[in-house]
N, C-alpha and C positions, 0 to 999 in steps of 0.2 A: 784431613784433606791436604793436599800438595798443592801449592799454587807459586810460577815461576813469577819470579817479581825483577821489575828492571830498575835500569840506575836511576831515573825519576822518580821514581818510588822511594826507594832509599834514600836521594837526596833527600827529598820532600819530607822524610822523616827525623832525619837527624839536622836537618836544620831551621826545624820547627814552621814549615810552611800550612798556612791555613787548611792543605787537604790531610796532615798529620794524622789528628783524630779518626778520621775515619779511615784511610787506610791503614790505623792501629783495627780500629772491628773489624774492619775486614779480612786480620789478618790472625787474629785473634786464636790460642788454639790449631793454628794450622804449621805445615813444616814448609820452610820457605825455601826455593830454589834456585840460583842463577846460577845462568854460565862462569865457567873459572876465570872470562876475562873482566867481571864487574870489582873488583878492586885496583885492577888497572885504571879501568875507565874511573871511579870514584876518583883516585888519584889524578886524573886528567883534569873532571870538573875541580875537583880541589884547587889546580894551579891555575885554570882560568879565573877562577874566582877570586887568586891570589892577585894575578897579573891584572886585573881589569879594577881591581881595588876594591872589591865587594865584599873582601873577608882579609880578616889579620894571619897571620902566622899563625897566632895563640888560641882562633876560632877554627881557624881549620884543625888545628892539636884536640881540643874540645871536639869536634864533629869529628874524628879521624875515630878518638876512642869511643863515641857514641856507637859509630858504623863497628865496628870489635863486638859491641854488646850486643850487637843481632843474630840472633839464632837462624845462620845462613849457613847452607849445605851448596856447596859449588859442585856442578858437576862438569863433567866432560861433556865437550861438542865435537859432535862427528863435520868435522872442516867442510868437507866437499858436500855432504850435504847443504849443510849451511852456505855454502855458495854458490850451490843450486838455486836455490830461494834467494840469495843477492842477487843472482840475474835476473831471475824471475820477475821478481816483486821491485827493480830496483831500486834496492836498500842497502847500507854498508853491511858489512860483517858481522859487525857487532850488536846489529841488530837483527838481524838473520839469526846469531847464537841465541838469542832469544827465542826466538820462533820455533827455532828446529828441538829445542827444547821440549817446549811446551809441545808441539806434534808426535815429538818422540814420545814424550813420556805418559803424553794424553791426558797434559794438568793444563788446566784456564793460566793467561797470562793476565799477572794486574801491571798498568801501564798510565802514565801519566802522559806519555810520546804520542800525539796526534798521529805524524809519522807511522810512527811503530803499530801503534792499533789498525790502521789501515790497513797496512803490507797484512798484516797477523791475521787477519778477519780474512783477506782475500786468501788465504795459505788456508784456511778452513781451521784456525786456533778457535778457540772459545776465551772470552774477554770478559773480564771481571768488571762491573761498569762501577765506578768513581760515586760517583752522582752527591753531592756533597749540599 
């Protein structure tokens, strides 16, 4: 099974947050998929995290190589699609690159983003439910 997974998710994995566990089962076995801009964006939370003092230099180093060891296939996002659905659903880009994903590709999204699942469900996605 394919299933598109967002940055919530992977945060929540490599930096050992209480929903870890199970969105390891759930993920379990399957081939995981995001947009090519989710190492951007990890990088982004990474520095917020820096700049707000939540994590070391040496914890982000540790979680940078964590996020390496996940067997993630990034694919292409069709832009203006995906900015179809920004307007739409008013939602950024980058979270539109998820959606349009998951529509295109006709894989469930797993999502930790209230945000996100909302726009996603109205966009006619199929959502992986958390439930922990």
């Amino acid at each position: 099974m394919d299933i598109i997974v967002d940055t919530s998710v992977i945060i929540a994995v490599i930096t050992n947050e209480s929903t870890r566990p199970r969105l390891i089962e759930l993920t379990t076995d399957a081939q995981l998929l995001a947009p090519g801009s989710v190492p951007w964006e990890i990088g982004n939370a990474f520095s917020a995290m820096l700049k707000r003092k939540y994590a070391t230099i040496e914890q982000i180093h540790q979680a940078w190589n964590a996020y390496e060891q996940i067997p993630l296939r990034l694919i292409e996002v069709d832009i203006e699609a995906a900015l179809r659905i920004a307007s739409k659903h008013a939602v950024y880009a980058y979270d539109a690159y998820f959606i349009i994903c998951a529509l295109q590709r006709k894989n469930p999204l797993l999502t930790l983003d209230r945000g996100l699942r909302q726009a996603a469900i109205q966009a006619g996605v199929t959502i992986m439910e958390v439930s922990v």
